[in-house]
C-alpha positions, -999 to +999 in steps of 0.1 A: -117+124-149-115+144-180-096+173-165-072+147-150-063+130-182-054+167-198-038+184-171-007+170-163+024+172-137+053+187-158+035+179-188+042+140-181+026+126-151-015+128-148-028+129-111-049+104-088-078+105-082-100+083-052-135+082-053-153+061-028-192+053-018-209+042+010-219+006+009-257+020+022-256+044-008-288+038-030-264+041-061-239+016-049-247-013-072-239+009-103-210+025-084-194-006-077-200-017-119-192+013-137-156+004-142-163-027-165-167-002-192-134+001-205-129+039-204-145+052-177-129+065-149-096+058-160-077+083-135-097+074-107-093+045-081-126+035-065-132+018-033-164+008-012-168+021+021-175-011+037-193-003+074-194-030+103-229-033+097-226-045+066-196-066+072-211-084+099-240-086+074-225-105+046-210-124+075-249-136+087-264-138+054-285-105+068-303-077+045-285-046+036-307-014+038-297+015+011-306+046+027-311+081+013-291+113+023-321+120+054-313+082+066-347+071+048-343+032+040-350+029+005-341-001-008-326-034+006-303-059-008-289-094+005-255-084+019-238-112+009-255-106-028-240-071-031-200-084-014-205-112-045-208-085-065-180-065-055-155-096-054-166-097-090-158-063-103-127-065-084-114-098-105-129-086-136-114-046-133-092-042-100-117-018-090-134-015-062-113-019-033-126-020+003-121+011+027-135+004+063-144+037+078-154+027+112-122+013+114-102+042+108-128+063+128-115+040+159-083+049+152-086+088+149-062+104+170-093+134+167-130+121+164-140+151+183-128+168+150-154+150+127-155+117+109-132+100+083-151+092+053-125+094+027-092+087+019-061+101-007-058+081-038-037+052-026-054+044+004-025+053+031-041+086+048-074+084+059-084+126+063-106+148+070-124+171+044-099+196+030-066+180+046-032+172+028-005+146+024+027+151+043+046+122+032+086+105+036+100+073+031+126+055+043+147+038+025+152+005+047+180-014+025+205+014+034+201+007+070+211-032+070+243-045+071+244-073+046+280-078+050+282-095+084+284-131+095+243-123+103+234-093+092+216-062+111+201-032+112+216+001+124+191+008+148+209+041+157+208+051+124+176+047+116+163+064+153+188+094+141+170+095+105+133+091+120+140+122+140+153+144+117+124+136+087+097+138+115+111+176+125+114+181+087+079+173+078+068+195+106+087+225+093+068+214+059+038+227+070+051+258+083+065+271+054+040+252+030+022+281+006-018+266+002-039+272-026-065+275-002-076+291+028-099+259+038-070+236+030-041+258+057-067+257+082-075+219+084-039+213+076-026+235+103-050+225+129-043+189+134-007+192+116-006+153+108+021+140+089+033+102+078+069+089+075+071+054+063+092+032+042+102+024+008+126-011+000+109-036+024+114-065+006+147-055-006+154-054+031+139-088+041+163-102+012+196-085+025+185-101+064+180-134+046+143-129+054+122-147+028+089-121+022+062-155+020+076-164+058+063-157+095+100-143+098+090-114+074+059-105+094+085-107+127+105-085+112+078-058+099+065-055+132+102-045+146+111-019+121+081-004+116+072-007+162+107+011+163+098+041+138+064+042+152+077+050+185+106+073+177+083+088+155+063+098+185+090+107+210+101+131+179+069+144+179+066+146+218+100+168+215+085+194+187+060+197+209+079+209+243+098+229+216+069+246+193+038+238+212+012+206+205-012+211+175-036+235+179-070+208+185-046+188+205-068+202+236-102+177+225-081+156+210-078+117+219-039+123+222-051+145+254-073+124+268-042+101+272-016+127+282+002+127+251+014+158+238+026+160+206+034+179+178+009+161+152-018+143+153-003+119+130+034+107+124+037+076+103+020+061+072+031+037+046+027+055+011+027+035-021+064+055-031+056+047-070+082+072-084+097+079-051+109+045-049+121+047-087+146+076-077+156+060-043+164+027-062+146+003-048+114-015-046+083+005-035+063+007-002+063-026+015+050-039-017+072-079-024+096-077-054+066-074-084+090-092-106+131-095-111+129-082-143+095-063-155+091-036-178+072+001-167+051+011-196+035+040-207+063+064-187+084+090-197+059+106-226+045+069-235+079+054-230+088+014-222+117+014-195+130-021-189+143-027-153+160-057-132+164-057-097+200-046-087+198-066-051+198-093-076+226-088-101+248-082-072+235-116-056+237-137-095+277-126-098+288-136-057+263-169-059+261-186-090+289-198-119+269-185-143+250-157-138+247-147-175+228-178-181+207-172-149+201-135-154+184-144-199+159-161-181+153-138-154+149-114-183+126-137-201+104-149-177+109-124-145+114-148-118+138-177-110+128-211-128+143-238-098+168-256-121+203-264-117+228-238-110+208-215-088+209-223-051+176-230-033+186-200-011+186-174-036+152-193-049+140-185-011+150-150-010+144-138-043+104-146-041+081-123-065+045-109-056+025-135-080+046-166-064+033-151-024-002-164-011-028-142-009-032-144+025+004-136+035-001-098+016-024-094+045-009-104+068+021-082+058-001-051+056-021-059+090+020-064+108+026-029+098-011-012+100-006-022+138+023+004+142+008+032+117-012+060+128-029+068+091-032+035+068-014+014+049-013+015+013-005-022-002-019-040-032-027-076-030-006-086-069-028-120-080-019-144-110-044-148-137-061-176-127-071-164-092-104-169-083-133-148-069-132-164-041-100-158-035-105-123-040-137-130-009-112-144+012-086-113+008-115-088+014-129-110+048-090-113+063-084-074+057-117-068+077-113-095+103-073-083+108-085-046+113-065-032+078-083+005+075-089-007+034-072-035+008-071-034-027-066-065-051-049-064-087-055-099-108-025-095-132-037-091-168-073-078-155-067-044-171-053-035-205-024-012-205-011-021-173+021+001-161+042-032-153+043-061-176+068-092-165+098-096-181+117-075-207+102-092-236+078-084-261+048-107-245+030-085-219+034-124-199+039-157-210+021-181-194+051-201-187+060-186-157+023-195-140+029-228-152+061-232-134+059-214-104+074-238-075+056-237-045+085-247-022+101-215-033+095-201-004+088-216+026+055-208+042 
């Protein structure tokens, strides 16, 4: 943690840091605590592994053994005692989120290869010890046409753009240099890679798709089905091209005939600053807020920034969009008051205005069609509850999500995006207001 806070990217941007532990760890209840000290840990996320057996614990009330490194029992705990205690730390701090490892182990296109206990920082690649990230994004808004009668996506497009980043991230690890010898070999065996999106929500808004409705998780399990399965066929031709990974032989992939190029193809990745230079909103994350502020960036700088989907949207649908766009600037969503139409209200819908329950869905529509994980945080208001935190964590299980992480807005001091482009980090106004026929669910 220390290293991390003085060793920095360019001299600006610290790196991430995951550390997880085994629910059956004897050291879990002071694990899952240790971030309610302000201060510690600061550059690290932390997650539970959370097994089946102790998921299907907390579900029957059942004792949780803690076992030693030689599989000695050496302690036991109430299950549904030690999940109450997580769901705590989680409202109090963010921190832990859940990772479910037998999950993502029954997904492993290699479990002849070993078994996943870990993942990178943000959740979306479960790996193996010593493997890398391989990352893209694309930028869904660029591949709707708003402008029609009903607007579409350029399916053609997007097939010719999913080929040509899949074949690009392959060459990636060619001509990648590694630091290390133990990181090209695991990297080069198994050659997995993950191309995703960025803009999601951006994208629901220009196919009139409000993010809260079914129509949203409809329309995340046809984009992301279609990548998904060009994303293979691209793979399928690298490999009649260049030859199939090199474990492809034990590999589950072989067991079904499938021959491909890498062991993995898609992923949805957070796209933090990726999304920043791309313009649009990150991962399939809903629109945090219309107007927000990023601070801390840029050497400690505070960067104010309002959606651009929406400024186009203020001058074609309202008389006065100066008047709508101070308190968008003010408060960071749309109040429902004269002047704006109840169908930019229904489109423009911001994470802390979306139920719980619908960010998991969201995430489960597109784990279904990813070959790694998902990486998606579930944005709560203030006054969420722990046991709506309970009810997140038993969904993401029940719904087979490979982890889920939860963020109660002002939990944390210091946060990187504050509402609005005022001086108050958030007013409590815009809790107070929030209209729940904004968006239909």
């Amino acid at each position: 943690d220390a290293a991390t806070e003085n060793i920095k990217l360019g001299g600006r941007r610290r790196g991430a840091n995951m550390a997880m532990l085994r629910v059956d760890h004897p050291d879990i209840e002071e694990f899952i605590d240790c971030k309610r000290e302000q201060g510690i840990l600061g550059n690290f996320n932390l997650s539970v592994a959370a097994t089946d057996e102790f998921m299907n614990a907390v579900q029957t009330n059942a004792e949780q053994p803690l076992r030693a490194g030689d599989g000695r029992v050496v302690k036991t705990l109430r299950a549904r005692v030690l999940f109450e205690t997580i769901c705590a730390a989680a409202w109090e701090t963010g921190d832990p989120g859940l990772f479910f490892p037998d999950t993502a182990n029954a997904a492993s296109p290699a479990p002849e290869d070993g078994s996943i206990e870990c993942s990178n920082p943000c959740g979306e690649v479960p790996l193996f010890p010593n493997e890398s990230c391989n990352l893209g994004s694309i930028n869904l808004p660029h591949f709707v046409h708003a402008e029609q009668a009903r607007p579409a996506m350029d399916w053609d497009r997007l097939r010719y753009v999913v080929h040509t980043a899949i074949r690009f991230l392959d060459d990636v690890i060619t001509v990648n240099r590694y630091p290390f010898a133990e990181i090209e070999n695991a990297t080069l065996a198994r050659r997995k890679i993950g191309l995703g999106v960025m803009g999601f929500a951006e994208a629901c808004i220009l196919m009139k798709i409000c993010y809260g409705d079914d129509e949203a998780l409809a329309f995340a399990d046809e984009v992301m089905g279609f990548i998904a399965q060009e994303a293979r066929r691209a793979s399928a031709s690298l490999a009649e091209d260049r030859g199939v990974f090199p474990t492809w032989s034990k590999s589950a992939l072989a067991r079904h005939g499938l021959k491909l190029r890498n062991a993995t193809q898609t992923s949805i990745a957070p796209t933090g600053t990726l999304s920043i230079i791309g313009g649009t909103c990150s991962g399939i994350e809903p629109l945090f807020a219309l107007a927000y502020r990023r601070v801390g960036v840029l050497e400690n700088e505070t960067i104010a920034e309002i959606n651009p989907v929406l400024l186009r949207y203020l001058t074609e649908h309202t008389e006065n969009p100066d008047a709508v766009l101070q308190s968008v600037m003010r408060a960071g969503r749309l109040w429902p008051e004269p002047g704006i139409p109840s169908e930019m209200r229904r489109l423009f819908v911001t994470a802390l205005e979306i139920p719980s329950a619908q960010h998991v869905r969201l995430q489960a529509a597109f784990q279904k069609h990813v070959d790694n994980a998902v990486s998606k945080t579930v944005n709560l208001p203030p006054d969420a509850t722990v046991s709506e935190i309970r009810d997140i964590f038993l969904l993401a299980y029940k719904l087979r999500c490979k982890g889920i992480t939860v963020f109660r807005y002002g939990s944390k001091p210091g946060q990187v995006l504050q509402i609005g482009t005022g001086e108050e980090p958030y007013e409590r106004e815009y809790f107070a207001r929030c209209d729940p026929g904004a968006c239909k669910l």
